[in-house]
N, C-alpha and C positions, 0 to 999 in steps of 0.2 A: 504494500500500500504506500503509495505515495505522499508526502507531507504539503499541504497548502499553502501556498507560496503567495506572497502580495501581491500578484499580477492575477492570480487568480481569485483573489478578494477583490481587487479596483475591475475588472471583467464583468464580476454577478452585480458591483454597485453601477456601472455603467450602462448593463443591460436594463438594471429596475430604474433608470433614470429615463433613457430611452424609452422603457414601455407608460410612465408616466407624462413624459410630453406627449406620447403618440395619444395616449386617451385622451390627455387637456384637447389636440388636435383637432380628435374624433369630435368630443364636444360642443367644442366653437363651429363646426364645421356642421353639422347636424343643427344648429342655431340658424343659422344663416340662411339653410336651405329654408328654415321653417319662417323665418322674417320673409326670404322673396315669395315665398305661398302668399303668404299674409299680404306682401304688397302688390303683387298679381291681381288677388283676387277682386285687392280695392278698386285699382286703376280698371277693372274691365265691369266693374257691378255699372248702372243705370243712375242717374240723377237728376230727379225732376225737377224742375221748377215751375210755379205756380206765380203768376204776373198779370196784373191790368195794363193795357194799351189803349193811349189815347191816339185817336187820329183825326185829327182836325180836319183834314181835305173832306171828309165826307159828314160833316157838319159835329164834330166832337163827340164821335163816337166812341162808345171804351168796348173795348174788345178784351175778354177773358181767355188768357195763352197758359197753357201747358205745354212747355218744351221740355225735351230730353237731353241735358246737355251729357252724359255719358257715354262711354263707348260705347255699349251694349245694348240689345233692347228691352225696356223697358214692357213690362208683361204685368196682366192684372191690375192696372192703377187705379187707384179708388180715391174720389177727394168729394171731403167730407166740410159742408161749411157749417158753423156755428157761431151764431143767429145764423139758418137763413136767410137768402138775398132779400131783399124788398126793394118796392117800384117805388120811385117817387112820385110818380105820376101813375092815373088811374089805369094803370094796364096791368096783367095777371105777369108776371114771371114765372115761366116752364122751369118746372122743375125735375125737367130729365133732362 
């Protein structure tokens, strides 16, 4: 049997050094992947917005706009008002 020599003690501390960076490695690296999921998935979702438009050429009319400014499309939308619209003047407002 052979006696353990100091190259072979700095060897097993070098290799457990080694396999300690390589997990930090693993870890940061598996992070990362899971941050660009994360950022992917923001950058391609739908985002609506909801806007009044006045247009004066055709006597100051307001125009109710739903745009999609997202990449994506935009599925299912459902917009919901509270109060209710109301006319100022004697005419019914549809309410579909």
């Amino acid at each position: 049997m052979s006696a353990v020599t100091w190259t072979d003690e700095w060897q097993v501390f070098l290799v457990a050094a080694q396999l300690v960076v390589l997990v930090v490695a693993a870890v940061v690296a598996w992070r990362q992947v899971r941050e660009a999921r994360e950022l992917r998935l923001e950058q391609n979702r739908p985002f609506g917005v909801v806007d009044f438009d006045l247009d004066e050429s055709k006597g100051y009319l307001i125009f109710f706009e739903v745009t999609n400014m997202g990449t994506s499309l935009a599925r299912d939308v459902r917009i919901e008002i509270d109060p209710p619209l109301e006319s100022a003047i004697d005419v019914e407002v549809d309410s579909t």
